[in-house]
C-alpha positions as CSV (number, residue, x, y, z in Angstrom):
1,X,33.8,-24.6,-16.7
2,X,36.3,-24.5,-19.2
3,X,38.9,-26.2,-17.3
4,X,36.4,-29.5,-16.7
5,X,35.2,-29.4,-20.6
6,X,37.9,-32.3,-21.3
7,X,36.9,-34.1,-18.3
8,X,33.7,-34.0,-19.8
9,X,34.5,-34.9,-23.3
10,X,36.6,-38.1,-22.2
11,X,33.6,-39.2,-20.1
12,X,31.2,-39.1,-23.6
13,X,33.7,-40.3,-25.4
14,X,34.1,-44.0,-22.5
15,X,30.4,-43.4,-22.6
16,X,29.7,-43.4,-26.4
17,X,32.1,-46.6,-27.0
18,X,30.4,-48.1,-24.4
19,X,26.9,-47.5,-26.0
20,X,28.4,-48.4,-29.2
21,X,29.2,-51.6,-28.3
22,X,25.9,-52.9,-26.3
23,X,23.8,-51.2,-29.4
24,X,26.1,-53.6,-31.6
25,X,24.2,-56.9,-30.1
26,X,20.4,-55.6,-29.8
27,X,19.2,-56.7,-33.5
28,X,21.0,-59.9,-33.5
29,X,20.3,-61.5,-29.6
30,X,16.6,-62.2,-30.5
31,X,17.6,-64.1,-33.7
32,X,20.8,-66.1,-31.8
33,X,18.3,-67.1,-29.0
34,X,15.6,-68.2,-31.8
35,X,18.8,-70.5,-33.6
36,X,20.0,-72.1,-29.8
37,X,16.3,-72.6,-29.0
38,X,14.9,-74.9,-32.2
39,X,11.4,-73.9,-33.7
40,X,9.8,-73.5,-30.4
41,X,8.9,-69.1,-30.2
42,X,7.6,-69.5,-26.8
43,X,11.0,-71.2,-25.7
44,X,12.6,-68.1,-27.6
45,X,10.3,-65.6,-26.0
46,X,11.1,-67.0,-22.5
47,X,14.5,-67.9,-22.6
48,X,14.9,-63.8,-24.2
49,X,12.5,-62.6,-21.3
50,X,15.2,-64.7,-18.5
51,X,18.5,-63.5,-19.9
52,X,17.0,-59.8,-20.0
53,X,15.8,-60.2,-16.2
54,X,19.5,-62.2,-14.8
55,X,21.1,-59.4,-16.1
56,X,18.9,-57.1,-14.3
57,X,18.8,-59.1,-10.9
58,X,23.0,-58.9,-11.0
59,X,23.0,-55.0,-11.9
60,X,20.4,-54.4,-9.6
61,X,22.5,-55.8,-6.4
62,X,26.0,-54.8,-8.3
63,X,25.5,-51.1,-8.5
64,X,24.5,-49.4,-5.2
65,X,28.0,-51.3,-4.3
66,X,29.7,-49.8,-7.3
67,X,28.2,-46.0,-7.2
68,X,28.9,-46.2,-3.0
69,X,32.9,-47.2,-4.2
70,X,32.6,-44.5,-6.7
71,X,32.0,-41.9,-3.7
72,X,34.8,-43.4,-2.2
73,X,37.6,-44.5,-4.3
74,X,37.0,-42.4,-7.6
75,X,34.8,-42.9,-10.5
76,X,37.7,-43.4,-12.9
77,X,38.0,-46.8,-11.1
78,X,34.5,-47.8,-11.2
79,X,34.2,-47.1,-14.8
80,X,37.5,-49.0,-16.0
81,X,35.7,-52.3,-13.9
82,X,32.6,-52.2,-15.6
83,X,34.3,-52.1,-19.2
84,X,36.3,-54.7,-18.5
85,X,33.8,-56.8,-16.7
86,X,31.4,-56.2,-20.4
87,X,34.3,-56.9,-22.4
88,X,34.3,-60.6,-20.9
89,X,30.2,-60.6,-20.9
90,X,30.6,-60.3,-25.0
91,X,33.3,-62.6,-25.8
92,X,31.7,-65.5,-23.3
93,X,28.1,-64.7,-25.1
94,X,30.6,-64.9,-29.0
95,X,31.8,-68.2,-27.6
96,X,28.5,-69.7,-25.4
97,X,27.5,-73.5,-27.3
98,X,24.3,-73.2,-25.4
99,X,21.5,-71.3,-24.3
100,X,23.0,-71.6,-20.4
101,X,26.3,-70.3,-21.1
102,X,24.5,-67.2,-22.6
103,X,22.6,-66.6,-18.9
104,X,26.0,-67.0,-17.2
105,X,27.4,-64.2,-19.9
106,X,24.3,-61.7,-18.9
107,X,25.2,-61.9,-15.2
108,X,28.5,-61.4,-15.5
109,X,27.4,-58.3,-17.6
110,X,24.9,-57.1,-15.6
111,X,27.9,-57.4,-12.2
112,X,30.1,-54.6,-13.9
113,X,26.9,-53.0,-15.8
114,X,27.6,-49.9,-13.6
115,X,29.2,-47.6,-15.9
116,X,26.4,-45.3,-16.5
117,X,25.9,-44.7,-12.9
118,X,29.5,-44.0,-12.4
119,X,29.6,-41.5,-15.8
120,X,26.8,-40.0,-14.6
121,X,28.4,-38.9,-11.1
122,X,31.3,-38.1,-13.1
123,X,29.3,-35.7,-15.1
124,X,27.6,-34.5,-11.8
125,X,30.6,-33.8,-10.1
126,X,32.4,-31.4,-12.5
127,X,29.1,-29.9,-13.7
128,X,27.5,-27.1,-11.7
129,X,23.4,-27.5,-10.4
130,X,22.0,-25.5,-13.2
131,X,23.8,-26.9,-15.7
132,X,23.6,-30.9,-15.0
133,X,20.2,-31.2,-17.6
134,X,21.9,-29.7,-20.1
135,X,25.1,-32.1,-19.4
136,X,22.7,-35.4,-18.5
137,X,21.0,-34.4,-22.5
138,X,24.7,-34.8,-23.8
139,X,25.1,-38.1,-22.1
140,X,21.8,-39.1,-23.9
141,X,22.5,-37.8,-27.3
142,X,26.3,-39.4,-27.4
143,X,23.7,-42.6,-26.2
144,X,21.9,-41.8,-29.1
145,X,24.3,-41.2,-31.6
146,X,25.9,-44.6,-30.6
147,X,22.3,-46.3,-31.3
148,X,22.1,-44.9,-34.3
149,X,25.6,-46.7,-35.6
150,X,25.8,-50.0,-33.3
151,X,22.4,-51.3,-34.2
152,X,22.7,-50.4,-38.1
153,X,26.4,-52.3,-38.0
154,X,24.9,-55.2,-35.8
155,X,22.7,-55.8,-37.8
156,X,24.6,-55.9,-40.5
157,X,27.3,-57.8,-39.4
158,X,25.0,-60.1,-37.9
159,X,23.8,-61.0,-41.5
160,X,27.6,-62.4,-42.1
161,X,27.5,-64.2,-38.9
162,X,25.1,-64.1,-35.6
163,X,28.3,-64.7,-33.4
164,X,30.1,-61.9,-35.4
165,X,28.7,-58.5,-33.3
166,X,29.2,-59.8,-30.1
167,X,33.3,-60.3,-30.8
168,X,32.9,-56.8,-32.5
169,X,31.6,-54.9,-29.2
170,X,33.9,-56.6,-27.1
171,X,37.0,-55.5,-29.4
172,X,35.4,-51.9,-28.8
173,X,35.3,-52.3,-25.2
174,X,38.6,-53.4,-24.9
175,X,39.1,-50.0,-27.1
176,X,37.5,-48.2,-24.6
177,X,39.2,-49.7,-21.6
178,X,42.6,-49.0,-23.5
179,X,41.3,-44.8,-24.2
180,X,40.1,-45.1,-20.0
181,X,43.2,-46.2,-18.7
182,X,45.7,-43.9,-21.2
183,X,43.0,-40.2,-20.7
184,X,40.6,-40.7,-18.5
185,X,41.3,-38.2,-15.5
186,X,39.5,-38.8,-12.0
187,X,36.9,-36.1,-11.1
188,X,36.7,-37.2,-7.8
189,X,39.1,-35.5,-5.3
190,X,40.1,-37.1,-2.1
191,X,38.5,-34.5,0.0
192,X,35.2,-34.9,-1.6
193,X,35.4,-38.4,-0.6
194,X,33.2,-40.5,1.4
195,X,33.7,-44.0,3.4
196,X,32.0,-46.6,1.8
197,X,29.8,-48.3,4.2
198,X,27.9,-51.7,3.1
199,X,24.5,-51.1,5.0
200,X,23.6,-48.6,2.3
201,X,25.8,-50.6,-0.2
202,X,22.7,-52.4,-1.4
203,X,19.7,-51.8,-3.8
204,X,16.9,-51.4,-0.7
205,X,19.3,-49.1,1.4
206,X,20.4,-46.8,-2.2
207,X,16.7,-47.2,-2.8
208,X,15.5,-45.2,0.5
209,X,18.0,-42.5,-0.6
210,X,15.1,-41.4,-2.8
211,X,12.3,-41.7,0.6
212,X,13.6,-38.8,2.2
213,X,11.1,-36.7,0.6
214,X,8.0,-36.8,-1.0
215,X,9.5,-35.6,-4.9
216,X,12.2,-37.6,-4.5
217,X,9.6,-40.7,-4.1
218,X,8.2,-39.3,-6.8
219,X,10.8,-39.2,-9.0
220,X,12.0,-42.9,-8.1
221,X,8.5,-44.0,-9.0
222,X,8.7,-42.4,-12.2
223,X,12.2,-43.7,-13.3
224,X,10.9,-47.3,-12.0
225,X,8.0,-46.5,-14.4
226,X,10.7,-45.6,-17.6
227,X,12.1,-48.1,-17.0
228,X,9.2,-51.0,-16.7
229,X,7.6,-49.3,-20.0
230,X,11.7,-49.6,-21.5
231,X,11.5,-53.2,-20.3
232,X,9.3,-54.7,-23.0
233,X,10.9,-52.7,-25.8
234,X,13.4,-55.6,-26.9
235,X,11.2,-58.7,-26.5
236,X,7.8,-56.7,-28.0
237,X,9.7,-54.9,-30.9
238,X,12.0,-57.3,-32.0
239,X,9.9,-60.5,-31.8
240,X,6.9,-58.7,-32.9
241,X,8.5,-57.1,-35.8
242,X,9.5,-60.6,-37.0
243,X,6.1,-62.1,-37.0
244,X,3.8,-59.1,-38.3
245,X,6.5,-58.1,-40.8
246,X,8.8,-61.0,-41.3
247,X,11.7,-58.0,-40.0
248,X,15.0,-59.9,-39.3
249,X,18.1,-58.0,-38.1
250,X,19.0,-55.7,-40.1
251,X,15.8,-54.1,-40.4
252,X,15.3,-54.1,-36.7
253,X,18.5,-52.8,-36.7
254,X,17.6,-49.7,-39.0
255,X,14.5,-49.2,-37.2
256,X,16.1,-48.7,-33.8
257,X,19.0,-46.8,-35.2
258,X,16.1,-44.3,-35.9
259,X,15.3,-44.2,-32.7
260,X,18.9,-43.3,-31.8
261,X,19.1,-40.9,-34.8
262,X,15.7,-39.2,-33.0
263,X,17.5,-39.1,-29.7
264,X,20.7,-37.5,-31.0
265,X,18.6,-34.4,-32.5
266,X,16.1,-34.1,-29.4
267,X,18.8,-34.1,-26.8
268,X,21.5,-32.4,-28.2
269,X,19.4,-29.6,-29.7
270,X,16.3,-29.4,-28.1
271,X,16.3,-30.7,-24.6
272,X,17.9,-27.8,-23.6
273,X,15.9,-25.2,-24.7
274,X,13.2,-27.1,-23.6
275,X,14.4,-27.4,-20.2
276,X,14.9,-24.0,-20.2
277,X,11.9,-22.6,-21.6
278,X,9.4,-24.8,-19.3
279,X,11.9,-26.2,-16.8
280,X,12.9,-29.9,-15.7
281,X,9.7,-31.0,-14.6
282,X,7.5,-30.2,-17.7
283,X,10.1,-31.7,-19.6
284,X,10.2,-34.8,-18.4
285,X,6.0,-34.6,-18.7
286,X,6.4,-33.9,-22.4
287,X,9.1,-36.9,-23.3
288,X,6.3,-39.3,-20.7
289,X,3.7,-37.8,-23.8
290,X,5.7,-38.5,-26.7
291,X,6.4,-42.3,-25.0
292,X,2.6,-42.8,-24.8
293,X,1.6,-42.5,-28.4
294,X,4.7,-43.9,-30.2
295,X,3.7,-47.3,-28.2
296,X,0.4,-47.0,-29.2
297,X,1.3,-47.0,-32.7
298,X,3.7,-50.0,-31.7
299,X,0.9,-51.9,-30.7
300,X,-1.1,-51.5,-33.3
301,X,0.2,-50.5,-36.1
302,X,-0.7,-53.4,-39.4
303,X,2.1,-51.7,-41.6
304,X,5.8,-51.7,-41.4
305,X,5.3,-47.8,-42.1
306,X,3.7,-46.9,-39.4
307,X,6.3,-48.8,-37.2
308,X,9.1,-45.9,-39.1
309,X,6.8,-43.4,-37.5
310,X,6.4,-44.8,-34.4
311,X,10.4,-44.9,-33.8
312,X,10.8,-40.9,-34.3
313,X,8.2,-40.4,-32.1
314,X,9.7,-42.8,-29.5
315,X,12.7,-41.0,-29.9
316,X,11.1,-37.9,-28.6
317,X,10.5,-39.6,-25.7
318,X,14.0,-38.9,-24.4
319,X,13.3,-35.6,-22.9
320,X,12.2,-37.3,-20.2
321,X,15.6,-39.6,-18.5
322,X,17.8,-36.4,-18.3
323,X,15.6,-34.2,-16.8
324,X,14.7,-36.5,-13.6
325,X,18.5,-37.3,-13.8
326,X,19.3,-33.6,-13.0
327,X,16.4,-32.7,-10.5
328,X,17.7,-36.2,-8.8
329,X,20.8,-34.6,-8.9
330,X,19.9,-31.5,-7.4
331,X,18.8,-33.1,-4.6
332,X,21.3,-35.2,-3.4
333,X,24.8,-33.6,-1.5
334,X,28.0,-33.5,-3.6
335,X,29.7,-36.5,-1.4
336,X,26.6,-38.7,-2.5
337,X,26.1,-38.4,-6.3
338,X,27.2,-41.8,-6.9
339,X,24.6,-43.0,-4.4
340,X,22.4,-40.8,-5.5
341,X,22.9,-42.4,-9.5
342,X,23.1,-45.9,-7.9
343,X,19.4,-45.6,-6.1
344,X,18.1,-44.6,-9.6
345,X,19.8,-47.6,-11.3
346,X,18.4,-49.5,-8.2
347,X,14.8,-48.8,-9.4
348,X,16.0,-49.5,-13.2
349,X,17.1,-52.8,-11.8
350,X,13.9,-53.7,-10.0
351,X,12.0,-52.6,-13.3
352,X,14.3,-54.2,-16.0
353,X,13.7,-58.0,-13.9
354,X,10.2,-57.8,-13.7
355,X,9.2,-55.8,-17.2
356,X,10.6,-58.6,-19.4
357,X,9.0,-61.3,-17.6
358,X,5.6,-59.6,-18.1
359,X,6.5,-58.5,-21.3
360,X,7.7,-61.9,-22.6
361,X,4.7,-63.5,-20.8
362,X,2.3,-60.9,-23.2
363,X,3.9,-61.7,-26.1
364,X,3.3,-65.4,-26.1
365,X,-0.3,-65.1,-25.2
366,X,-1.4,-62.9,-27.4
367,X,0.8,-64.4,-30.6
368,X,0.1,-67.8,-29.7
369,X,-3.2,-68.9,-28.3
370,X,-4.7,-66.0,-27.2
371,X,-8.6,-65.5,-28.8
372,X,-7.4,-61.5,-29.7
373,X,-4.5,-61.8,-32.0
374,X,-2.0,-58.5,-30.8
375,X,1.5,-59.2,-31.0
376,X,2.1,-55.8,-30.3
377,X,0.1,-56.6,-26.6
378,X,3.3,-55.5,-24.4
379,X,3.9,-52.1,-25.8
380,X,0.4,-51.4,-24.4
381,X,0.9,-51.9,-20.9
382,X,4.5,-49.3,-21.3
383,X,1.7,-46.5,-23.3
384,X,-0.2,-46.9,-19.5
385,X,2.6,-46.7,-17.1
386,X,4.1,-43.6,-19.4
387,X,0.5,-41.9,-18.8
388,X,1.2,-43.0,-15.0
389,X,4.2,-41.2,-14.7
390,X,2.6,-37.8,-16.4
391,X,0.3,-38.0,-13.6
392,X,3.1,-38.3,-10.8
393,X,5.8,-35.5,-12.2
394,X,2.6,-33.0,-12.2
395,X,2.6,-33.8,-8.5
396,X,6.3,-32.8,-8.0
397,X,6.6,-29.6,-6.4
398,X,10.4,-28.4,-5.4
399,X,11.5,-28.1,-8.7
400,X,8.8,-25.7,-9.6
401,X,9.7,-23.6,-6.4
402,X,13.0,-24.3,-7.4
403,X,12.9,-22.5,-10.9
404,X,10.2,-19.7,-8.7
């Protein structure tokens, strides 16, 4: 293991810069769309709810292709595209003069936005079985620890100028591509390789990767489930925090560099002990648990207080994405991890179009017109589908013979 530890390193390092960057533009993309669009909030709301679910649509048919080219030609590859390909995404979003140049921006992101799957068969392939949770939590606390800056300095910087982050991140991710192509090694070898073939090159062939067995469906459900509940976080918290209490970007920016703060601890000090003192399944039961309650608190909370809470809490919740990661992992054979990471993002995809849509859709009605007044409406409907996926991961069995 000590011989891959650099390899693993330079892949948290490419990983944490790119983090860094996309944290840098959270706090400030609510408040750009809100200038482009006038006075109108609904046009904001929708407008933020499209550019979330373009970017989605492009990712979701861009990274079976990129994790099935990963199997075959190398992760270093993969991952160099995808930095470059965000590096343009935030100098055309710096530059766009209207709201239609920002959609073009988000699927040209969301086309290279594979360099999570790619890090994560990276991490797979030079990390033994037992291990990969406890490698998967690193990847989420160097996630975390990136949260905890980019947002802070985006929102920030975003107080000089709203155009300012987004020429920020993409300095970093030419940064990143510059540390990629001078020490990133490859962790694929050639005779590990496999040929890439386009009939499983999509998101509905990756997607029946995780059909071959009854956890695996599981599983999939579950990280479509994260994923939808994830989906209203930036158009619920942001726009919500602005109207109940008057937050603009730096605030939000503190409160979800919280969040990342809360990640950092969870999953680089207690994720694994967690894992290993009630194993991958239980884990991911407990973060589902913590997700519940910190968006019930979201929703209702009438103090700006209780939203600080709320963000720790939600920060617990991050248990949960490296433990299915790993007993995903397990699963799959060591010539498909990149397929294997691509039929997750597949489900992400399908749950990051529709979520925002719904979410955005929520929002309006209950902030506008509606006869309840709940701004806070969305982050109601991710509190179910967390208690949804409790349900499910108690029903997932080979991981618990597994660890028998």
């Amino acid at each position: 293991m000590s011989a891959r530890s650099p390899a693993i390193l330079f892949a948290l390092v490419a990983m944490g810069l790119d983090a860094l960057s996309v944290g840098m533009i959270i706090p400030v993309v609510p408040q750009l769309v809100s200038s482009m669009a006038g006075a109108d909030p609904r046009l904001a709301s929708r407008m933020l709810s499209v550019m979330m679910s373009v970017f989605a649509v492009a990712q979701l048919f861009a990274a079976p292709v990129l994790g099935g080219l990963s199997d075959r030609f190398g992760r270093r590859k993969v991952i160099l595209i995808s930095i470059t390909g965000m590096a343009f995404d935030f100098m055309l979003m710096g530059w766009a003069p209207r709201l239609s140049w920002l959609v073009v921006a988000r699927v040209l992101g969301g086309l290279t936005a594979a360099s999570v799957v790619s890090v994560n068969a990276y991490i797979a392939d030079v990390t033994p079985p037992e291990k990969r949770a406890q490698r998967f939590g690193l990847v989420g606390a160097t996630i975390g620890g990136a949260f905890v800056l980019g947002p802070a300095v985006g929102g920030w910087l975003g107080a000089i100028s709203l155009r300012l982050p987004f020429w920020v991140a993409a300095g970093l991710c030419v940064l990143n591509l510059l540390y990629g192509l001078l020490v990133l090694p490859e962790s694929l070898p050639p005779e590990r390789r496999r040929a890439f073939d386009w009939t499983r090159a999509n998101p509905f062939s990756s997607a029946k990767s995780l059909l071959s067995s009854p956890d695996l469906t599981r599983l999939g459900i579950c990280w479509f489930l994260t994923w939808f509940g994830m989906g209203a976080f930036p158009v619920a918290f942001l726009l919500s925090a602005n109207l109940r209490f008057g937050w603009a970007s730096a605030q939000n920016g503190m409160a979800i560099a919280l969040v990342g703060f809360t990640q950092v601890i969870v999953q680089a000090f207690l994720a694994r002990r967690v894992v290993v003192a009630v194993g991958e399944v239980q884990s991911a039961r407990l973060g589902y648990c913590f997700t519940a309650f910190a968006t019930l608190v979201y929703a209702l909370a009438d103090h700006g207080w209780m939203i600080w809470c709320a963000c720790v809490i939600s920060g617990c919740g991050s248990l949960t994405m490296p433990a299915i990661r790993a007993m995903v992992s397990s699963m799959a054979t060591a010539n498909r991890q990149g397929e294997a990471q691509g039929a997750l993002s597949a489900m992400e995809g399908v749950a990051a179009i529709v979520a925002p849509l719904v979410a955005g859709e929520i929002f309006v009605h209950f902030s506008t017109h509606a006869f309840f007044y709940l701004p806070g409406a969305p982050f109601l409907l991710t509190a179910a589908v967390s208690l949804l996926a409790v349900w499910l991961m108690g029903r997932v069995t080979f991981m618990r013979a597994r660890r028998v």
